[in-house]
C-alpha positions in Angstrom: 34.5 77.5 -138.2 31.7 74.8 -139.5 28.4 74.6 -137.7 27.9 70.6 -137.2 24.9 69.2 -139.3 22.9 67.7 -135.7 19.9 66.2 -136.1 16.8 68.0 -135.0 16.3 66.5 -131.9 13.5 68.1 -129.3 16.8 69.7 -127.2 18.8 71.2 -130.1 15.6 72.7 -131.0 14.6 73.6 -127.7 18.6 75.1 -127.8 17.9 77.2 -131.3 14.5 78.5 -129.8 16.1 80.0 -126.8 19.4 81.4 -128.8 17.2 82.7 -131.6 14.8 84.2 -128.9 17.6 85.8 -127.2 18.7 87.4 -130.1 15.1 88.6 -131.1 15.0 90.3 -127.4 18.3 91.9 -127.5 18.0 93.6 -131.1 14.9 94.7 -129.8 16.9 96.6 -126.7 19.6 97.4 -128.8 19.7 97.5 -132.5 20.6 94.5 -134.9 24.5 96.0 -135.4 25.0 96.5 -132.0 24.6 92.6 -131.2 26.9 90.3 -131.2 27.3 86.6 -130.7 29.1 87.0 -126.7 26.0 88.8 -126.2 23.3 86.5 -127.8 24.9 83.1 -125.4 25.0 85.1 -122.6 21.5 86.1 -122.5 20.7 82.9 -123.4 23.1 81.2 -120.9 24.5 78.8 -123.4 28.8 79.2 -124.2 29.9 79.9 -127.5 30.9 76.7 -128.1 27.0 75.5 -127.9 26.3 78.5 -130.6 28.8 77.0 -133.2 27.2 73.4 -132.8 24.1 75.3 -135.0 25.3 78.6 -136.1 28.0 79.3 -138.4 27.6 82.9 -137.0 25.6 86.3 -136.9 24.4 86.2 -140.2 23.6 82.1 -140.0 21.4 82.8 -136.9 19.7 85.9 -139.0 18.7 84.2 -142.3 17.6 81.0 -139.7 14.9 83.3 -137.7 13.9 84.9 -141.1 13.3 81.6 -143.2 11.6 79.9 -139.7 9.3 82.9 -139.3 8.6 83.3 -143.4 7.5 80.0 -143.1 5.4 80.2 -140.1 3.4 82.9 -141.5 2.7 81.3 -144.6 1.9 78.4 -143.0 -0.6 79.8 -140.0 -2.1 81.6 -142.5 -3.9 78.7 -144.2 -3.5 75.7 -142.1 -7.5 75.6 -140.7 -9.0 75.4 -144.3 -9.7 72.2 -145.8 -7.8 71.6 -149.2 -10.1 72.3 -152.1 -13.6 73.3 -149.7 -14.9 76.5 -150.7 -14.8 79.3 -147.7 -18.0 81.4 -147.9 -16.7 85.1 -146.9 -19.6 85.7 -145.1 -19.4 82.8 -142.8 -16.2 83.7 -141.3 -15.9 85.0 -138.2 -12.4 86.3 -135.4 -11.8 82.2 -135.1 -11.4 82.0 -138.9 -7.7 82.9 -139.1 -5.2 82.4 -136.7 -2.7 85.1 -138.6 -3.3 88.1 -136.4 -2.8 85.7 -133.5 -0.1 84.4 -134.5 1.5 87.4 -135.0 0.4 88.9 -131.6 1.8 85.8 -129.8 5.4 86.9 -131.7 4.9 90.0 -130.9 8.4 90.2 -129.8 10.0 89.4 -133.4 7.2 91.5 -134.8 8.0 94.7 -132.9 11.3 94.0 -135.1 9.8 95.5 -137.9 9.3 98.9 -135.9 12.8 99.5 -135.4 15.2 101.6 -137.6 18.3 99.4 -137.0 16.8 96.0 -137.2 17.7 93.0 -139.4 18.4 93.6 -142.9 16.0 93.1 -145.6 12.9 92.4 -142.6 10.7 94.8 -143.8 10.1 93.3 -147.2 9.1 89.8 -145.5 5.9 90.0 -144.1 4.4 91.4 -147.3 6.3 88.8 -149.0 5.6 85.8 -146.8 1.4 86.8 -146.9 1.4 87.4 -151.0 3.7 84.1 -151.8 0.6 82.2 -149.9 -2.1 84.1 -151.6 -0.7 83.2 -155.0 0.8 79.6 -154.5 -2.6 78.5 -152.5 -6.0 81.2 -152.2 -8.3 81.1 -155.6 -10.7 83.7 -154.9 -14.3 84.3 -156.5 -14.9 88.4 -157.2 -18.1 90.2 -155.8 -18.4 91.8 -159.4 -16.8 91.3 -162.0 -13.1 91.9 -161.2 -9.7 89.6 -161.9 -8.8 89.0 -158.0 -6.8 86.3 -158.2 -3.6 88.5 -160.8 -0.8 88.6 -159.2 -0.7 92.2 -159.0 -4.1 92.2 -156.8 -2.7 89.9 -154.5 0.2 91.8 -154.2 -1.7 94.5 -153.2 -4.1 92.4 -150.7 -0.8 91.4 -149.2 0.7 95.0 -148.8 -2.4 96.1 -147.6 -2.7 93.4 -144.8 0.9 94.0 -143.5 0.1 97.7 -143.3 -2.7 97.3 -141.2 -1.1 94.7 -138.8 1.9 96.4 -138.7 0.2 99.9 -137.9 -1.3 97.6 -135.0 2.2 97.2 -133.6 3.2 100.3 -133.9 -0.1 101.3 -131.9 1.1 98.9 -129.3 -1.2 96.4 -130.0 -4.1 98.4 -128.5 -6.7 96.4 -129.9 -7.3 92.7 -129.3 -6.4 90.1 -132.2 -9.9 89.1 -132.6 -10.7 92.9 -133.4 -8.1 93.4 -136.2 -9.1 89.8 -137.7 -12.3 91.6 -137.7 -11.5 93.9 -139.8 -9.7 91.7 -142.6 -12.6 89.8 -142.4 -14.6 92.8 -143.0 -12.3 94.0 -146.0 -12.2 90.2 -147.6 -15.9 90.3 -147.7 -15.9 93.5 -149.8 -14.2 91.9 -152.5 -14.3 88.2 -152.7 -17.6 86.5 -151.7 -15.6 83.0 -151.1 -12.3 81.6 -151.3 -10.6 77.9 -151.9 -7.3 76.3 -150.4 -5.3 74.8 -153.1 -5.1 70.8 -152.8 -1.7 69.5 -152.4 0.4 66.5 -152.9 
């Protein structure tokens, strides 16, 4: 069976949001391999034959949320700094980065990442989504003098970031998203006293 190629009108989005979010809910109540695509149009109240005009099947639908939320946090993550402006570290403050937000108001595909039978391959993406941004766009300046900007410290800068927002979920979210961008601001500024958005295009 072929998923037609429609054009991304505001209702078959509005369609994919609310099949995709009914599939995020219900792995969340009952495991990844334990959903199925009867149960994803029924919570969503949509027929199967509404599911096949976008999704091939269970594994279309899965690599779909995956790619749409790797590329929403890459993209949240830089999209209030100016192209080529220098960031002073020590000007930042909680409104500075909408990532932790971001990720608090999807909190229900986050808490994903919690669960032992969940999508395949999730837990490698948030790590992967944050350090693909810090390499392809964030040129940092060192306090000191240290190489920041090698892949292999980014790497770690983005390891280190999913572990502490992640370790947030798993808290269950006890602190407020301004606190936790607190603290990344807090651990940016012991390394890198500024920072500068790649220009593009």
């Amino acid at each position: 069976m072929k998923a037609n190629k429609r054009k991304n009108s505001p209702q078959n989005e509005r369609t994919k949001h609310h099949l995709k979010q009914a599939f995020t809910d219900l792995i969340n109540e009952k495991g990844f391999s334990h959903v199925s695509v009867t149960d994803i149009v029924e919570r969503a109240q949509y027929n199967r034959a509404t599911f096949y005009l976008h999704y091939l099947d269970k594994p279309h639908i899965t690599e779909e949320l995956k790619k749409e939320m790797f590329q929403q946090i890459k993209r949240t993550g830089m999209e209030l700094y100016t192209p080529g402006r220098r960031i002073d570290t020590k000007a930042m403050n909680t409104d500075s980065f909408e990532l932790v937000t971001f990720i608090y108001d999807n909190r229900s595909f986050f808490n994903l990442y919690l669960l032992e039978d969940t999508i395949p391959g999730l837990y490698q993406e948030l790590p992967q989504a944050i350090f693909e941004m810090l390499q392809e766009e964030f040129t940092f300046t060192a306090v000191g003098a240290h190489d920041i900007n090698s892949p292999q410290f980014k790497l770690y800068m983005a390891h280190g970031t999913a572990g502490l927002v992640l370790d947030w979920a798993r808290n269950g979210y006890l602190e407020s998203p301004k606190e936790i961008t607190s603290q990344l601001i807090n651990i940016l500024q012991a390394f890198a006293s500024g920072f500068t958005v790649s220009e593009r295009g």
